[in-house]
C-alpha angles and dihedrals in degrees: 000000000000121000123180126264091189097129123027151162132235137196124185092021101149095086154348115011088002099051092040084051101053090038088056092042101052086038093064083043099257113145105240134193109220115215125184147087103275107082088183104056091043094052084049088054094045097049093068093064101034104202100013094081144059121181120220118187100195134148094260079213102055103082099201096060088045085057092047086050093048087050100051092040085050104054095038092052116002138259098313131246085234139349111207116206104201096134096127142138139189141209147166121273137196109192085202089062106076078198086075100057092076078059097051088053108045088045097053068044107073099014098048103016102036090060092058097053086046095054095035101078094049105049102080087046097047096047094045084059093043110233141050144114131266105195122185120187096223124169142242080233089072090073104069135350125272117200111259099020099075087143112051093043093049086061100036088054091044095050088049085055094051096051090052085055086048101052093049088051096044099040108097089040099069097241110124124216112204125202115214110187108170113173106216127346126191094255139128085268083071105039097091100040105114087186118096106268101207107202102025115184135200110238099233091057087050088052094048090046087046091048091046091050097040092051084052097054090241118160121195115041128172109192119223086035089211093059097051084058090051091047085055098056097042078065099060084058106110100255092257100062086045099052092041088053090050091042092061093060133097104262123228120273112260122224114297088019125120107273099020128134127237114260110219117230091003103135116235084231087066097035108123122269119210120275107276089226121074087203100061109090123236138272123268 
């Protein structure tokens, strides 16, 4: 099967995975609307392909400005071939800081919610035409908690499960839902871990991996494939060695921590504070 990758959509598209993802795509001559925060990195983007690109900087959460983007990139260019929701971020989290909790919920926010409202204003139109792809840049972290990262699991497993509700939906309509799960890609979302990160890609060859599978209708990738195997068999463990190997690792930065990522949208007023233990260790 090939099916074109000419117009698409992506989220997400200022660094890392996104950015990899539009520069692979206009490079193989497709037209891409580029949707992210950074004006600057996206008119950069848009610059080396002059008339096959238009940059959106939405709230990938707020529904009503997704729809306004859909609008502008449809009429301009058309229902795309496949809209890629890959916008995401991570962070530490510690359940005993109510600090945290303003965390846990931007970042269900923009990885679990902010799919929905990207898919949401192209899915009449797709299935009224009768094919396209729905892809969503999940995680291999989706498959089982990691200590610390309570978070970002919890929306990466609910996004693999909403795919999977997709996908059934979607199935006799033509329209295709993809799964992406990578492990861990050498991005700014990474920068930060201090734990090891088996399997580390380069962004450009994930993207290249995304756009092959996504031209074969394929629906489920992990990305790299080994580690999806390993992942697996970490999963047969009883729940108690599994839990006592993951105890023993670094854990991810939390919000306002070295290493840790900025959060978009997240106020400075609900930022997290430091524990008020010294005693309690810190947040992965």
């Amino acid at each position: 099967m090939n099916i074109s990758l000419d117009n698409l959509v992506i989220t997400g598209a200022c660094g890392g995975l996104g950015r990899a993802l539009a520069a692979e795509a206009l490079g193989r001559g497709a037209r891409v609307a580029l949707v992210g925060l950074d004006r600057a990195t996206l008119d950069a983007l848009a610059a080396t392909a002059p008339g096959r690109c238009a940059v959106y900087t939405p709230d990938v959460s707020d529904s009503g400005a997704m729809q306004a983007m859909a609008a502008d990139w449809t009429r301009r260019f058309g229902t795309p071939d496949a809209v890629i929701a890959n916008a995401g971020v991570a962070g530490g989290y510690d359940t005993a800081q109510a600090s945290d909790l303003a965390v846990f919920r931007r970042i269900l926010e923009i990885n679990l919610l902010g799919v929905a409202t990207t898919f949401q204003p192209f899915v009449a139109a797709m299935r009224k035409r009768g094919h396209g792809t729905l892809a969503g840049i999940a995680s291999l972290a989706g498959r089982r908690g990691l200590p610390g990262n309570g978070a970002y699991c919890a929306s990466k497993g609910g996004l693999i499960r909403y795919l999977e509700s997709l996908r059934a939906e979607l199935r006799a309509s033509g329209v295709r839902v993809c799964t992406v799960s990578p492990g861990y890609l050498r991005t700014a979302l990474t920068a930060g871990n201090r734990f090891a990160m088996p399997g580390l890609m380069a962004p450009e060859a994930a993207a290249r991996a995304i756009l092959g599978t996504l031209g074969r209708g394929r629906a489920q990738l992990v990305l790299p494939r080994r580690l999806g195997w390993l992942s697996n068999a970490l999963g047969l463990l009883p729940d108690a060695w599994h839990d006592a190997l993951l105890l023993r690792q670094p854990r991810k930065p939390r919000a306002g921590e070295p290493g840790a990522t900025p959060i978009p949208g997240l106020s400075a007023d609900a930022a997290p504070r430091a524990p008020a233990s010294p005693t309690e260790p810190s947040a992965r």
